[in-house]
SERO-4910 file (N, C-alpha, C, O; in steps of 0.05 Angstrom, whole numbers):
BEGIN
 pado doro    nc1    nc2    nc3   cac1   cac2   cac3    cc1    cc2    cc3    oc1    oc2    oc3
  Unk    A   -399    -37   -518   -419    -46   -498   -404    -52   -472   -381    -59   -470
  Unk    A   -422    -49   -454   -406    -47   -426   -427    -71   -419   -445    -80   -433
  Unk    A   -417    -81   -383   -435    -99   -368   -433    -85   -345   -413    -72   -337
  Unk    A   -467    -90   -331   -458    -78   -301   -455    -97   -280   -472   -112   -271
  Unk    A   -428    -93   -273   -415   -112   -244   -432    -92   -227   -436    -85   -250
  Unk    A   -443    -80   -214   -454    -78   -184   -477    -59   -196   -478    -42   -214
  Unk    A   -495    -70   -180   -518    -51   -178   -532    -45   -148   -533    -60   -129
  Unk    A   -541    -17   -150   -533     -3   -120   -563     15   -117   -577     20   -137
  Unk    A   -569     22    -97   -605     29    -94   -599     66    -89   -580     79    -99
  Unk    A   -617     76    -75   -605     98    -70   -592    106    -43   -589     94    -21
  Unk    A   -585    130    -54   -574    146    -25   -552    133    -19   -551    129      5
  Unk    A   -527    119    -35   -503    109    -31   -487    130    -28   -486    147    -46
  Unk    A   -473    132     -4   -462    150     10   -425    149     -1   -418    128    -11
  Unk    A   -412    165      0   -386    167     -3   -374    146     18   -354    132     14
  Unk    A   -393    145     46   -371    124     64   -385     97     51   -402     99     69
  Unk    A   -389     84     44   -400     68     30   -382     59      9   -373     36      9
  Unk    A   -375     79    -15   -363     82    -31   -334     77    -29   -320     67    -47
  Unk    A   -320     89      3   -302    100      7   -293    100     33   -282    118     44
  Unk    A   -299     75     45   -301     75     78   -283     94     90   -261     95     80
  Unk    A   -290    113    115   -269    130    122   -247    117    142   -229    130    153
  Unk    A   -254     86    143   -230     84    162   -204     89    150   -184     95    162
  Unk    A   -208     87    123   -190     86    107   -175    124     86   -162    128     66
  Unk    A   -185    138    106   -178    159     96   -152    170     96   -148    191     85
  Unk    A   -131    158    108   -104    159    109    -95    156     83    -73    167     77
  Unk    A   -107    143     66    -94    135     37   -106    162     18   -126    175     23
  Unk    A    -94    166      4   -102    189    -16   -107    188    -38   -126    195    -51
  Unk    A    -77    171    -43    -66    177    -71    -79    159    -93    -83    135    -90
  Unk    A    -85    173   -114   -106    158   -134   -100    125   -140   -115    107   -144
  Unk    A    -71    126   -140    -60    100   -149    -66     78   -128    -69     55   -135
  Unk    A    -69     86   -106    -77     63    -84   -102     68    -75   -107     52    -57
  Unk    A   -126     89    -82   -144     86    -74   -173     70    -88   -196     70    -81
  Unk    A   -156     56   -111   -180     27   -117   -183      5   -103   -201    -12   -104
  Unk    A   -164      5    -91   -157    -21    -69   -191    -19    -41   -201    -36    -26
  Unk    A   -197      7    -47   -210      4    -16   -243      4    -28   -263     -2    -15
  Unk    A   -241     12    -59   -273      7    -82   -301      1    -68   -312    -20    -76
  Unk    A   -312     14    -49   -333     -5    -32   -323    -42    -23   -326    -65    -30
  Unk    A   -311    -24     -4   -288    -44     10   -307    -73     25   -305    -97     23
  Unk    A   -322    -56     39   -358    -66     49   -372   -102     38   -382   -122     47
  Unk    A   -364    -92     15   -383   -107     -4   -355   -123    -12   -342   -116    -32
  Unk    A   -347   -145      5   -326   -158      1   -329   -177    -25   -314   -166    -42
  Unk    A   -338   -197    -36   -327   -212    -68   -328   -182    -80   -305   -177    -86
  Unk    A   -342   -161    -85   -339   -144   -111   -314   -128    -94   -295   -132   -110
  Unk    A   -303   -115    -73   -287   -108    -74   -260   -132    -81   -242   -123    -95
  Unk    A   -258   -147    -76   -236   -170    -84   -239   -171   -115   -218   -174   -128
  Unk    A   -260   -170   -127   -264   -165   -154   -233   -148   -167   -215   -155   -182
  Unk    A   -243   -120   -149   -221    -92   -163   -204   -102   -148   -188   -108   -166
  Unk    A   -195   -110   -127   -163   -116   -116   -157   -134   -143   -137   -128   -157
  Unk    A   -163   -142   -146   -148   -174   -165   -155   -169   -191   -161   -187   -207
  Unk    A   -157   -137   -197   -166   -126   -224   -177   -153   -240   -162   -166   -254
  Unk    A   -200   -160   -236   -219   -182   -247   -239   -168   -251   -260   -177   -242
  Unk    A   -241   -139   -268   -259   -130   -275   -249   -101   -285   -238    -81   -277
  Unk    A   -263   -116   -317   -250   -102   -351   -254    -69   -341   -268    -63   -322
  Unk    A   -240    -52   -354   -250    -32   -354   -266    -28   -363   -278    -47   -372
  Unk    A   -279     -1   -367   -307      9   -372   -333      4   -368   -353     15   -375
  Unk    A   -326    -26   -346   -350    -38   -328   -372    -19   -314   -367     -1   -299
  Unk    A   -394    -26   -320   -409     -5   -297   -418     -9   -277   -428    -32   -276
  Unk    A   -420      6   -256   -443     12   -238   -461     23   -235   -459     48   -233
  Unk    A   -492      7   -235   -512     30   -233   -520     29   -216   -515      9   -202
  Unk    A   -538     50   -208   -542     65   -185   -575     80   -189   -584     93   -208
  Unk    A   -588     73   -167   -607    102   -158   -600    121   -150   -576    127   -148
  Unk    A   -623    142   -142   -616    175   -136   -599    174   -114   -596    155    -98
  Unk    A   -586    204   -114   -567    206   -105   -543    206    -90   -536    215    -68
  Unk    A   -528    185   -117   -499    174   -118   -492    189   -100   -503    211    -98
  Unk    A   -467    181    -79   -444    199    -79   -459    215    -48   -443    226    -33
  Unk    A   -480    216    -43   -484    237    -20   -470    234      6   -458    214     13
  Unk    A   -472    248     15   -454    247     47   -425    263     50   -430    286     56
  Unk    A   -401    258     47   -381    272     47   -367    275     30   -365    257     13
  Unk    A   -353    298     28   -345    308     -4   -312    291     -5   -291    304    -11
  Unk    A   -311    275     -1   -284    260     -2   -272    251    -29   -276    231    -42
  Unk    A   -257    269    -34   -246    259    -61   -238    234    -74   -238    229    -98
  Unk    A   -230    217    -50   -225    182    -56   -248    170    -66   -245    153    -83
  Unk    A   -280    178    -55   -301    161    -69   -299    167    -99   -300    146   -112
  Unk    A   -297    185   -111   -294    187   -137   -271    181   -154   -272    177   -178
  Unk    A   -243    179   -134   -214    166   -148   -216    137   -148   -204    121   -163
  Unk    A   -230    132   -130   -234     99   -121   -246     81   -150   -242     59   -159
  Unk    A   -259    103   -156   -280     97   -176   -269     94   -209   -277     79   -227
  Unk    A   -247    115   -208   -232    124   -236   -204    105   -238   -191    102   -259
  Unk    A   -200     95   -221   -169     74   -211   -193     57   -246   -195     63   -269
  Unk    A   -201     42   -233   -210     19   -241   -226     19   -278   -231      0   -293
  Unk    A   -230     54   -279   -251     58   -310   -272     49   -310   -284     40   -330
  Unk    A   -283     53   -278   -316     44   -280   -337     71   -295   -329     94   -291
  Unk    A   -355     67   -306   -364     76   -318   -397     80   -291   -408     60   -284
  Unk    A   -405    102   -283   -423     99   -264   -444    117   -279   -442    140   -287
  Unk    A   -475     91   -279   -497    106   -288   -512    108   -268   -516     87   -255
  Unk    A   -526    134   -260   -539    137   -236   -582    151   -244   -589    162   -265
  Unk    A   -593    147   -227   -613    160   -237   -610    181   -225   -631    191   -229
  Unk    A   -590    206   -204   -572    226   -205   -559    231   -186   -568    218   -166
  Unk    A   -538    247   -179   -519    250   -164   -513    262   -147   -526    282   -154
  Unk    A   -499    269   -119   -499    287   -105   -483    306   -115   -461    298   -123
  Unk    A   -489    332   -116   -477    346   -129   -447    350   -122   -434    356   -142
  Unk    A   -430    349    -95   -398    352    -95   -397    323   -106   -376    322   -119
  Unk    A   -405    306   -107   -389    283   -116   -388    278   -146   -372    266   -161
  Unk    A   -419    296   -152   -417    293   -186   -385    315   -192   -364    312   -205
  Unk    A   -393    331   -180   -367    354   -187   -326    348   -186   -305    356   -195
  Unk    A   -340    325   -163   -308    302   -153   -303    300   -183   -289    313   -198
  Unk    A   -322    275   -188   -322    265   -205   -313    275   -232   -292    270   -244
  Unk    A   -337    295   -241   -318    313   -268   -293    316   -273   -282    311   -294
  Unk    A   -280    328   -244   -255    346   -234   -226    322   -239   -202    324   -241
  Unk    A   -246    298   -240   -220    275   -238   -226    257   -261   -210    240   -268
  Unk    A   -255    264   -278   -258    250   -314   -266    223   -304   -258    203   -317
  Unk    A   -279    220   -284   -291    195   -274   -326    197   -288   -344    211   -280
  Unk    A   -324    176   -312   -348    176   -322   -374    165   -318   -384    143   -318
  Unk    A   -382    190   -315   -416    191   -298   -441    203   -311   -445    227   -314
  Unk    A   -459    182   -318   -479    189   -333   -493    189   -321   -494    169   -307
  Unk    A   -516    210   -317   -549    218   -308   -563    203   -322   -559    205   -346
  Unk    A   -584    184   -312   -607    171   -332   -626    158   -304   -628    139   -288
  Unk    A   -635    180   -311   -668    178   -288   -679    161   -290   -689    152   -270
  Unk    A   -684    149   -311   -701    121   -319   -684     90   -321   -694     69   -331
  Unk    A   -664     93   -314   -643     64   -315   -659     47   -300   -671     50   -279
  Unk    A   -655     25   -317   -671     -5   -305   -648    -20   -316   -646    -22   -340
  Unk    A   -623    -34   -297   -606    -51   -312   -605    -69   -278   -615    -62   -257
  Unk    A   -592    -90   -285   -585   -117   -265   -556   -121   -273   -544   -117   -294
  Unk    A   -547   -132   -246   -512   -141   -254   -521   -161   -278   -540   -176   -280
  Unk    A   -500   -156   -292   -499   -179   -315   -499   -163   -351   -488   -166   -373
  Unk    A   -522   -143   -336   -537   -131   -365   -520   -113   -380   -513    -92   -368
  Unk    A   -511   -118   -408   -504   -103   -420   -508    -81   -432   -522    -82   -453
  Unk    A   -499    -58   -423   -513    -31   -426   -493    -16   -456   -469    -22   -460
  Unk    A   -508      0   -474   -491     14   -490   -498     44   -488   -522     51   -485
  Unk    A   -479     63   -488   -489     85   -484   -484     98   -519   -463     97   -532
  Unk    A   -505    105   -527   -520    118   -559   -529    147   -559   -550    153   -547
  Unk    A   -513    165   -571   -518    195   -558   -533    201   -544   -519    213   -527
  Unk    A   -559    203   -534   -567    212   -505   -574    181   -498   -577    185   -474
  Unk    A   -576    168   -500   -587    142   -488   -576    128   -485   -560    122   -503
  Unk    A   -578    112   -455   -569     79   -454   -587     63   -454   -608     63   -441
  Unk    A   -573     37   -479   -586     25   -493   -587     -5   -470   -569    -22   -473
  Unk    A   -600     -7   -456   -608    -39   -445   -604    -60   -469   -622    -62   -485
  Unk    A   -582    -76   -471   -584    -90   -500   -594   -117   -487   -600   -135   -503
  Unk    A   -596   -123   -454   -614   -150   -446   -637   -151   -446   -651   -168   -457
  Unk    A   -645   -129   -433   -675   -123   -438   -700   -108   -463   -724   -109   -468
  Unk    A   -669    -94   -476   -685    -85   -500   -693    -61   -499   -705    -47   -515
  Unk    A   -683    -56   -476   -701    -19   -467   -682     -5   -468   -659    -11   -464
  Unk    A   -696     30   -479   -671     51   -481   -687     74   -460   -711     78   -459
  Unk    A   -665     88   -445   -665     98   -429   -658    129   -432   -634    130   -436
  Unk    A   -667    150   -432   -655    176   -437   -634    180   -411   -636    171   -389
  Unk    A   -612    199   -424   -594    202   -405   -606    243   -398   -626    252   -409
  Unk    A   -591    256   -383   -589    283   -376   -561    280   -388   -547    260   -388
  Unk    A   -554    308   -402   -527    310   -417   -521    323   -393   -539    330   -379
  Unk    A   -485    329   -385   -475    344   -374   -471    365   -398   -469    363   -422
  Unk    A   -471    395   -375   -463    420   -390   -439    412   -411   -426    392   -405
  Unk    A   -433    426   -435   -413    419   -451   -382    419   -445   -363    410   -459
  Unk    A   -381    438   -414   -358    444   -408   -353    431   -390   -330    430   -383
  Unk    A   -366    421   -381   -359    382   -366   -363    374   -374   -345    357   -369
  Unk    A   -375    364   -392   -371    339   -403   -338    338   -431   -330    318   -442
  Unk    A   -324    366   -434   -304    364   -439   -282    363   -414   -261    350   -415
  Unk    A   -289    374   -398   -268    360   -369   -265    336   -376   -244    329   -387
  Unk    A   -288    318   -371   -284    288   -369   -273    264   -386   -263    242   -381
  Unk    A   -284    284   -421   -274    272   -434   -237    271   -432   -222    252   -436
  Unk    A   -228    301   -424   -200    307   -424   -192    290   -411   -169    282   -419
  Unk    A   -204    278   -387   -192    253   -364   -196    268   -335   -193    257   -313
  Unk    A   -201    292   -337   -200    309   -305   -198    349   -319   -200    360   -341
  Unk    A   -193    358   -291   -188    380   -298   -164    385   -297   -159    408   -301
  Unk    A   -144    368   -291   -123    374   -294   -110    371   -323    -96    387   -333
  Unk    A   -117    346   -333   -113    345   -365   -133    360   -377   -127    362   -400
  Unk    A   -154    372   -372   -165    392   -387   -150    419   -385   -153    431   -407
  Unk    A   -136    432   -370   -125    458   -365    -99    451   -375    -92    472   -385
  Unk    A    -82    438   -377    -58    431   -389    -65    428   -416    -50    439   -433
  Unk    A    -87    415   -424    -90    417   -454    -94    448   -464    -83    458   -484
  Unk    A   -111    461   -449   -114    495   -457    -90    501   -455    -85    514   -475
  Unk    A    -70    499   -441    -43    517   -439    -27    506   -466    -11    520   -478
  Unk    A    -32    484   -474    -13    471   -496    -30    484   -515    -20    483   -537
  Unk    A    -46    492   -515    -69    500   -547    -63    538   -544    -69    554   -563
  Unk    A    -49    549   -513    -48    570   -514    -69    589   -504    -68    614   -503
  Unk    A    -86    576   -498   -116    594   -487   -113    588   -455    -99    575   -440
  Unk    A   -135    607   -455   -134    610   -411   -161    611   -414   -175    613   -394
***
């Protein structure tokens, strides 16, 4: 069971996610530091890693829109947030896969910071409120990207198993 630290409305944009003042920084290892930098106690939250992994964020329609910046989605994977959205912009859902930052579709999510969510083969299970929510599966071949951690540990695992 997970809890969700932030809850977010729609049309949250990558600069949001990912302020561009801050686009000089790249590298995955330093780009949790800037986590919706905006929203200062929850970003001080991830600076001062005071928040477990597998924490979530949920979200209305479409997460992620605006610019295809790879940091909104590394920003996101530094930390093992777990992001449920009711759905995504499509380069950012694709960020996302590409880097095993785990992102669930569920059109019908009704959760509040606090609420502990479980995800139960297609459904997340509201365990405060009691309500279960259908998720959208990703295709099988993302959703093995993500499980692999990215596409980079997914294609290194094919070369170690010998397939292309």
């Amino acid at each position: 069971m997970s809890k969700v630290v932030l809850k977010l409305g729609d049309d949250i944009s990558t600069d949001i996610i990912y302020p561009g003042r801050f686009m000089a920084t790249v590298l995955p290892s330093e780009t949790p530091q800037f986590a919706f930098a905006d929203y200062q106690e929850f970003n001080a939250r991830v600076k001062n890693k005071q928040i477990p992994a597998g924490s979530v964020i949920v979200a209305g329609k479409n997460f992620g829109c605006g610019s295809s910046r790879e940091q909104a989605a590394s920003c996101l994977k530094g930390p093992e947030f777990m992001i449920v959205a009711r759905d995504f912009a499509r380069i950012f859902l694709q960020n996302s896969i590409n880097l095993g930052l785990n992102t669930i579709i569920c059109p019908g999510i009704e959760a509040n910071e606090g609420d502990e969510l479980e995800i139960s083969g297609n459904q997340v299970i509201n365990r405060t409120s009691g309500k279960s929510f259908d998720i959208v599966p990703l295709p099988k071949a993302r959703q093995a990207i993500i499980d692999a951690g990215g596409l980079i540990s997914f294609t290194r695992q094919l070369v170690l198993q010998g397939k292309k």
